[in-house]
C-alpha positions as CSV (number, residue, x, y, z in Angstrom):
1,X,34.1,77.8,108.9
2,X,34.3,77.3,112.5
3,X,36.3,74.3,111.6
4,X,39.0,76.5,109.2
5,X,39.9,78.7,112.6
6,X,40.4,76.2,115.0
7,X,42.7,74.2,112.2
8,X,44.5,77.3,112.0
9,X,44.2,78.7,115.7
10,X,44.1,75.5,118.2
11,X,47.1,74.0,116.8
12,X,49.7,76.7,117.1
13,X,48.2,77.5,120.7
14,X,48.7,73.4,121.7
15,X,52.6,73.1,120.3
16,X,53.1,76.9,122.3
17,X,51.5,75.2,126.0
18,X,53.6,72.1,125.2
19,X,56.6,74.1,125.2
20,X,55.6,76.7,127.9
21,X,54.6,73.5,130.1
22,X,57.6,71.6,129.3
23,X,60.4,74.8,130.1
24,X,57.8,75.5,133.2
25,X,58.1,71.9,134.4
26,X,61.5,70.3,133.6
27,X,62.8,70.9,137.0
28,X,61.1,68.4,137.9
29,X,63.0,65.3,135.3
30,X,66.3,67.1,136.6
31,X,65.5,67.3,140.4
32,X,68.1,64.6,140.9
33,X,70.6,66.3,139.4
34,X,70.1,69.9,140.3
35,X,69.6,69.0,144.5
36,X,72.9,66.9,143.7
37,X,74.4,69.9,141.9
38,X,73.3,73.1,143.5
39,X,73.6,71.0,146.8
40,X,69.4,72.0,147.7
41,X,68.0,70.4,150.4
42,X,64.1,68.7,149.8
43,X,62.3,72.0,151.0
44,X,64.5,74.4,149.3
45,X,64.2,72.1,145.7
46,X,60.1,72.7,146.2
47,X,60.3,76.2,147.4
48,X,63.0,77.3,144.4
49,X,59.9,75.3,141.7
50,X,57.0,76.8,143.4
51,X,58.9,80.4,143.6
52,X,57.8,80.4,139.4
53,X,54.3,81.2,140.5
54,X,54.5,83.9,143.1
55,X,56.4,86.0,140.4
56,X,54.0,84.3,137.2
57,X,51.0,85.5,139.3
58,X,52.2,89.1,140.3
59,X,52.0,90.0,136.5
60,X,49.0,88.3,135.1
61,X,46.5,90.8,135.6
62,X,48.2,93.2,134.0
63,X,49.8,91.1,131.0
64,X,46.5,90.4,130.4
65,X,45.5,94.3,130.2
66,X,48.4,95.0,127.7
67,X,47.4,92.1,125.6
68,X,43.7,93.7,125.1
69,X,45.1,97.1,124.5
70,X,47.9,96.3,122.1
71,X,46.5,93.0,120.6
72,X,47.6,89.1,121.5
73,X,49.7,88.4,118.3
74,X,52.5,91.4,119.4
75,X,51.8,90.7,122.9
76,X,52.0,86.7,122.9
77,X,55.4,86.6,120.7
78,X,56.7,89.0,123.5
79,X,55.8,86.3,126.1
80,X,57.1,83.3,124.3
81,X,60.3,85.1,122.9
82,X,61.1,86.4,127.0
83,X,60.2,83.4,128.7
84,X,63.0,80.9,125.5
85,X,65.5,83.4,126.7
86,X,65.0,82.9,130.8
87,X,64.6,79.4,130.1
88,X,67.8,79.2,128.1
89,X,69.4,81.3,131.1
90,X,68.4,79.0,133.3
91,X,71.7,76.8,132.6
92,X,74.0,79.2,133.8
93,X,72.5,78.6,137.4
94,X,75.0,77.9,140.4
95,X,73.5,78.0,143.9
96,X,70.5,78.3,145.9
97,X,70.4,81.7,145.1
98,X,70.9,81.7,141.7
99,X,68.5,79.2,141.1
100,X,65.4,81.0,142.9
101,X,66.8,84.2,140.8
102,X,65.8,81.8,137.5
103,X,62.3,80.9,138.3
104,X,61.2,84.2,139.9
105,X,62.1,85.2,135.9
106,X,60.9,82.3,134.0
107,X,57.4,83.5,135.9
108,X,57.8,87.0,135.3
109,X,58.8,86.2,132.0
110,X,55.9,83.8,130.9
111,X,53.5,85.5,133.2
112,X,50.3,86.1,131.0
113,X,50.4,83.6,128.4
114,X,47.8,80.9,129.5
115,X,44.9,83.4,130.3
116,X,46.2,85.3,127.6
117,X,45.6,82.4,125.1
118,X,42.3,81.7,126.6
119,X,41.1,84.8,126.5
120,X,42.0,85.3,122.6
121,X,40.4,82.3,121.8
122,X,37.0,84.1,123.1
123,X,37.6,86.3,120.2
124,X,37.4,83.3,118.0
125,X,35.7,80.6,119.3
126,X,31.7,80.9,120.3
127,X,30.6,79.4,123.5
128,X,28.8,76.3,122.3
129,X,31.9,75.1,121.0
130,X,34.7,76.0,124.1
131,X,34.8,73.1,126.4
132,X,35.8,70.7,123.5
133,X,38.0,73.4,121.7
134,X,39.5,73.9,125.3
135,X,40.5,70.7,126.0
136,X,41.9,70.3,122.4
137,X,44.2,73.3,123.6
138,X,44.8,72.3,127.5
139,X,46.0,68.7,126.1
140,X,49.0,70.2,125.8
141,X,49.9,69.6,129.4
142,X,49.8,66.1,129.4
143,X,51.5,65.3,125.8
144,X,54.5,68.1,127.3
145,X,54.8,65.6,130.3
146,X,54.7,62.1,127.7
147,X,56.6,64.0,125.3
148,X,59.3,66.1,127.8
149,X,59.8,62.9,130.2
150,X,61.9,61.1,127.5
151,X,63.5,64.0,125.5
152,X,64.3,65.4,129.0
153,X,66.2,62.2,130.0
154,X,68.2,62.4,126.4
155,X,69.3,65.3,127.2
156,X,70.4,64.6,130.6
157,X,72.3,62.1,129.0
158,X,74.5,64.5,127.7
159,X,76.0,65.0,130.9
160,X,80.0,65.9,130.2
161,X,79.3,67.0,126.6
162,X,81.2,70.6,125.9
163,X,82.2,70.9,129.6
164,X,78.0,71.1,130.3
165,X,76.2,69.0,133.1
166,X,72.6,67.3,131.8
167,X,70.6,69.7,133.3
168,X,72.0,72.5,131.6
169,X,71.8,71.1,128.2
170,X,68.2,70.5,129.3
171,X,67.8,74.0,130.1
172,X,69.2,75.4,126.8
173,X,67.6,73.4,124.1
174,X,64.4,73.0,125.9
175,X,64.0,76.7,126.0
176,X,65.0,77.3,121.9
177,X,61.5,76.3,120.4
178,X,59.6,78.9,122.8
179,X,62.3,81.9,121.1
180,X,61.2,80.1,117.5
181,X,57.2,80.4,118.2
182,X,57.4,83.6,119.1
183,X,59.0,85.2,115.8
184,X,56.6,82.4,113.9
185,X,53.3,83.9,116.7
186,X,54.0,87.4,114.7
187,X,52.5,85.6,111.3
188,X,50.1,83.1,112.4
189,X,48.1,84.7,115.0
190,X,45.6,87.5,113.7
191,X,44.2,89.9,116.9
192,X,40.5,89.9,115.7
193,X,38.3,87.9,113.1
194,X,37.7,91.1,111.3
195,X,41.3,91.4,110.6
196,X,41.4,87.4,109.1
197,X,42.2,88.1,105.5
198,X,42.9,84.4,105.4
199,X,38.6,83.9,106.4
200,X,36.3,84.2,103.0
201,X,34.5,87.9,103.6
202,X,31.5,86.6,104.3
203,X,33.2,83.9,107.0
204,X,34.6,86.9,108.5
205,X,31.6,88.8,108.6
206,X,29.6,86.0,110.2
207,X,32.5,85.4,112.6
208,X,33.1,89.2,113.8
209,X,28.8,89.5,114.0
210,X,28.3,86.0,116.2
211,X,31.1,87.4,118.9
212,X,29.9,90.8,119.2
213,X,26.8,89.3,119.6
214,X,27.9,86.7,122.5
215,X,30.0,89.8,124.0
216,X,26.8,92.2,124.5
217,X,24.9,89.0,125.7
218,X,27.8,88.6,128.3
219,X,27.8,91.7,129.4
220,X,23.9,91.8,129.9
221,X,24.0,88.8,132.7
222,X,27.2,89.6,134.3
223,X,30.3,91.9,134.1
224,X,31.8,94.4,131.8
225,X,34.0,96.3,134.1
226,X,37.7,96.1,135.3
227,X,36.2,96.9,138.6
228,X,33.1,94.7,138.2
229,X,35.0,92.1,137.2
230,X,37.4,92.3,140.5
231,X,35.0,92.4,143.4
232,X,32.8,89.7,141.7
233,X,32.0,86.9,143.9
234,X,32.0,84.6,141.2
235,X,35.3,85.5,140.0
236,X,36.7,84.7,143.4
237,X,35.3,81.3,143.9
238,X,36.7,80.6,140.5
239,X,40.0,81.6,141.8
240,X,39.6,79.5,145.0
241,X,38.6,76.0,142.6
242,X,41.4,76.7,140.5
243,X,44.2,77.5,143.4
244,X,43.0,73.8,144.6
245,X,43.6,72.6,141.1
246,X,47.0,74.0,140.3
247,X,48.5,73.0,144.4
248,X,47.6,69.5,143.4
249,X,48.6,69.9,139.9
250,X,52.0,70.8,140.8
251,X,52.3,69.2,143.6
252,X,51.9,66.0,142.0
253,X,53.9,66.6,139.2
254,X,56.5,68.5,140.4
255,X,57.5,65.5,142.6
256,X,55.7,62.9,140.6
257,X,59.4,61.5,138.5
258,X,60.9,61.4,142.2
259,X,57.9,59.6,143.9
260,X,57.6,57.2,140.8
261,X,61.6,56.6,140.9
262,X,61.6,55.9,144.4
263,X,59.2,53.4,144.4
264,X,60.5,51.6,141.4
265,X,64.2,52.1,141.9
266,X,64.5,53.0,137.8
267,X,65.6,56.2,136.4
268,X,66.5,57.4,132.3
269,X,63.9,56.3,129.7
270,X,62.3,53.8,132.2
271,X,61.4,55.9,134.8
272,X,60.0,58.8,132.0
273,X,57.6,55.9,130.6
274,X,56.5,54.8,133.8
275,X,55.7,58.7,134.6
276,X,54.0,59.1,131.2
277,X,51.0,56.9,131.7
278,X,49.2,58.7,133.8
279,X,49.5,61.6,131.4
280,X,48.7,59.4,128.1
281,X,45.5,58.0,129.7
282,X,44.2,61.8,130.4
283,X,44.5,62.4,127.0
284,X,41.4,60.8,126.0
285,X,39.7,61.6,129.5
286,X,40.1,65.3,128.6
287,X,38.0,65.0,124.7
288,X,35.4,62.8,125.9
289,X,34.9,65.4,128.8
290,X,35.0,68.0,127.0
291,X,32.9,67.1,124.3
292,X,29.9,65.7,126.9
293,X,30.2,69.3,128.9
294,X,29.4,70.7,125.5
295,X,27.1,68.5,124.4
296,X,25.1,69.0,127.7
297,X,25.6,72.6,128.1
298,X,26.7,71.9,131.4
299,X,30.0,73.1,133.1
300,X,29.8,73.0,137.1
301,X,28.7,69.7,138.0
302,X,31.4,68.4,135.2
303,X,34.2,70.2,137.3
304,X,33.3,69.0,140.6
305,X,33.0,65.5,139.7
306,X,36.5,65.5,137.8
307,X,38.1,66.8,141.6
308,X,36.0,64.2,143.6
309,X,37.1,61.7,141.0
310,X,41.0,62.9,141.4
311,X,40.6,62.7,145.1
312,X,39.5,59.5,145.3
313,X,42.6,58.7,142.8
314,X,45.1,60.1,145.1
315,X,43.5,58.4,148.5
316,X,44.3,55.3,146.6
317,X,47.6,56.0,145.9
318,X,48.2,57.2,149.8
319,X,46.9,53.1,150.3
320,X,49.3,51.9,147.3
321,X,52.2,52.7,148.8
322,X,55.6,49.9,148.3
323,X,53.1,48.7,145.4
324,X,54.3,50.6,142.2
325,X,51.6,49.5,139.7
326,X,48.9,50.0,142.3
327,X,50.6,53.2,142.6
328,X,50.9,54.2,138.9
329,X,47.0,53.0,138.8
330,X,45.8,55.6,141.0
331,X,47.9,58.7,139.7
332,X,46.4,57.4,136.3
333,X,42.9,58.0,137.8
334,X,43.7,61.1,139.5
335,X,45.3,62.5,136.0
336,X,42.8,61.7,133.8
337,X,40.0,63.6,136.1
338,X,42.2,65.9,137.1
339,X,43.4,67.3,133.3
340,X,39.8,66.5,132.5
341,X,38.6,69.3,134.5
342,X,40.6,72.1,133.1
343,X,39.1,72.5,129.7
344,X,35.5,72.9,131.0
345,X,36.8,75.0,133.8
346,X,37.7,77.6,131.1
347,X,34.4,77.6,129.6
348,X,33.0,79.1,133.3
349,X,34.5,82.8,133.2
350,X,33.6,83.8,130.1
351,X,29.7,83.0,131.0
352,X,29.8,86.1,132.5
353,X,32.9,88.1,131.8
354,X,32.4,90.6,128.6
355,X,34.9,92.9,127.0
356,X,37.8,94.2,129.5
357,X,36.5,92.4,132.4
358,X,37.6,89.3,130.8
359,X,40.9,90.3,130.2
360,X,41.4,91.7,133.9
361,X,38.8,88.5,135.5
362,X,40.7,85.8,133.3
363,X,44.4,87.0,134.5
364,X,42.8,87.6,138.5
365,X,41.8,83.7,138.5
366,X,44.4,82.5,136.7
367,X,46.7,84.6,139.1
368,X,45.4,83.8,142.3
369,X,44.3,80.5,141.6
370,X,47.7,79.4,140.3
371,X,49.2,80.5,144.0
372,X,48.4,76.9,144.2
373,X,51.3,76.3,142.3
374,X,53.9,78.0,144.4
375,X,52.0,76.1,147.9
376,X,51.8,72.6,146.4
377,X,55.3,71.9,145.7
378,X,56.9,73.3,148.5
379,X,53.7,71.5,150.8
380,X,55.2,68.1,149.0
381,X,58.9,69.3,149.9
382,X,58.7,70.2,153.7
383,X,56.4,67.2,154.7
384,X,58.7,64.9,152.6
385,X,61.3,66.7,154.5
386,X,59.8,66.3,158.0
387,X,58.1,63.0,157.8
388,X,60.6,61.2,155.5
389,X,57.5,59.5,153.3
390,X,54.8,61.2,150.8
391,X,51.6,59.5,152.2
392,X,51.1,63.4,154.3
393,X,51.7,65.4,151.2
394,X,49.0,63.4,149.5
395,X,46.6,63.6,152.4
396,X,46.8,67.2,152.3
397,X,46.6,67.0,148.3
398,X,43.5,65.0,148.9
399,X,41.7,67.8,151.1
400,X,42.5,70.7,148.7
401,X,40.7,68.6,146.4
402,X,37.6,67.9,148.4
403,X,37.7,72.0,149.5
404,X,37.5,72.3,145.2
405,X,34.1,70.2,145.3
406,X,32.8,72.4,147.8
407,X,33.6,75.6,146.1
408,X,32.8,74.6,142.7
409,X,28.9,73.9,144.1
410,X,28.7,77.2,146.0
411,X,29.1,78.7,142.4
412,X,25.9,80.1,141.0
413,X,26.2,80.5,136.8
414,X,23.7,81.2,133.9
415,X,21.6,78.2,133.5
416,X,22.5,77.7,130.1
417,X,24.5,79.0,127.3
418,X,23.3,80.2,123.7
């Protein structure tokens, strides 16, 4: 049965991330083109990308709320329906100015949907089985970097075409399938298992019984509360792990085509496969993770040594660089722990979040923690800026990472889950 609602659930959620990843990260395959373009300097290109997440994480906490109160299939077509149209907007961008204007929108616009999807798959999915369900989910990131590398550059290609530069046809058709999955969210998603009238009766009974049962369990060893939920300690320290995670995260990628293209001097299709290893290898990183965390029952120690692991990847590639396969080596390390960390990550909160605590304590860590995301790029930008090389950048990459050990141990969870 369990089987029948992630078939139906899981995939819909992984093509949605694809697409919100891909129209949250594209800036990155047209850097070139817009600093060329809009005439941005290094620091104002990082700034303007990181810019997303200050306005993404200002409205979080209470997308988050709304989705509780009026139910995640309304709420979640709202999201991906806004954030196609910004997205879309995006190509009519002319200046500095214009182009902060965009991503301050894009994160108002999208603000909500990640914790909003993890949180309704608490509704659905019982705790034994979220690390591996997680990760099938979280993959998404990844495949929209493999996948959005080459359509990206074919789009880019169409530089000239109707009057349009690259970019902006990058811009406008990348941002069409998120308008599509929102009108198609409105009949695939269903807000509760008691309202699946596509479960057997009996299915759904089961279903609705083991999740209210997990929920007062929740709320019996940790927090049920808005407020609760807010001044928890453990909620915090989650935060602080996952701003680490998301200033690497973006820090690498946002600048990872550009690092990768000027080490091997390629650009178009070649450069987009060079950029999509790292990526492809995490793929399998991420379900064999996954699947031992669950297996094991354990989730802490399997997050600190994915960013001790991705550490030591990026101190490599601080040491590989003029080597671009040495290089590519060590992001592909770095990736595969990296990505490998997030779907277990997940599984932490909800250990000890219950009812509207989770939906405020999901959208507080997701919001603080991706900060990160704003910091990382613009880190990356400025010290590329100021030191003319990325070996600093990575240095400081490398700390955050070693600050995300630390911080993951200090965490105290339930010793076990049921």
């Amino acid at each position: 049965m369990l089987r029948r609602v992630q078939r139906r659930l899981i995939p819909f959620a992984f093509l949605c991330y694809v697409v919100a990843y891909i129209d949250r990260v594209n800036i990155g395959f047209a850097a070139t083109e817009l600093q060329r373009d809009l005439h941005l300097s290094p620091s104002q290109y990082g700034f303007g990308a990181g810019l997303f997440f200050l306005a993404y994480c200002l409205f979080e906490i209470p997308s988050n709320l709304i989705l509780e109160r009026v139910g995640a299939r309304r709420w979640i077509a709202r999201i991906l329906i806004g954030w196609g149209i910004v997205s879309m907007g995006t190509a009519l961008v002319t200046d500095v100015r214009s182009f902060m204007a965009a991503r301050v929108l894009l994160g108002i616009a999208e603000a909500g949907f990640f914790p909003g999807m993890v949180l309704y798959l608490t509704y659905w999915i019982p705790a034994r089985e979220r690390a591996r369900s997680g990760a099938l989910f979280m993959m998404a990131a990844p495949i929209a970097v493999i996948v959005g590398g080459p359509v990206s550059e074919v789009l880019l290609a169409l530089h000239g075409s109707m009057g349009l530069a690259g970019w902006q046809w990058l811009f406008i058709i990348e941002g069409l399938p998120a308008v599509v999955l929102g009108v198609l969210a409105l009949r695939v998603l269903t807000d509760r298992p008691e309202h699946a009238d596509w479960l057997p009766a009996e299915d759904r009974e089961w279903l609705s019984a083991t999740m209210a049962a997990e929920q007062a369990r929740r709320q019996a060893v940790g927090h049920a509360t808005i407020a609760a939920s807010i001044t928890s300690g453990r909620v915090w320290i989650l935060s602080g792990v996952l701003f680490m995670h998301t200033l690497v995260q973006y820090g690498i990628f946002l600048w990872l085509p550009k690092m990768l293209q000027d080490a091997s001097g390629t650009r178009g299709l070649a450069l987009s496969a060079i950029t999509g290893i790292p990526f492809a290898a995490a793929l399998a990183a991420m379900v064999l993770v996954g699947r031992h965390s669950d297996r094991t029952r354990e989730r802490k120690l399997h997050v600190a040594a994915c960013a001790a692991v991705s550490a030591i990847g990026l101190l490599l590639a601080v040491a590989s660089q003029g080597h671009l396969w040495l290089l590519v080596l060590s992001f592909t390390i770095s990736q595969m722990a990296q990505r490998s960390m997030v779907g277990v990550f997940w599984a932490l909160p909800p250990m000890f979040l219950g009812g509207t605590a989770a939906a405020a304590g999901l959208g507080l860590i997701n919001a603080t923690g991706n900060l990160g995301g704003f910091f990382g790029p613009t880190v990356m930008g400025w010290l590329r800026e100021s030191t003319g090389g990325y070996v600093g950048g990575l240095l400081v990459l490398s700390a955050a990472l070693i600050v995300e050990v630390a911080l993951v141990l200090m965490l105290r969870v339930p010793m076990d889950e049921p």
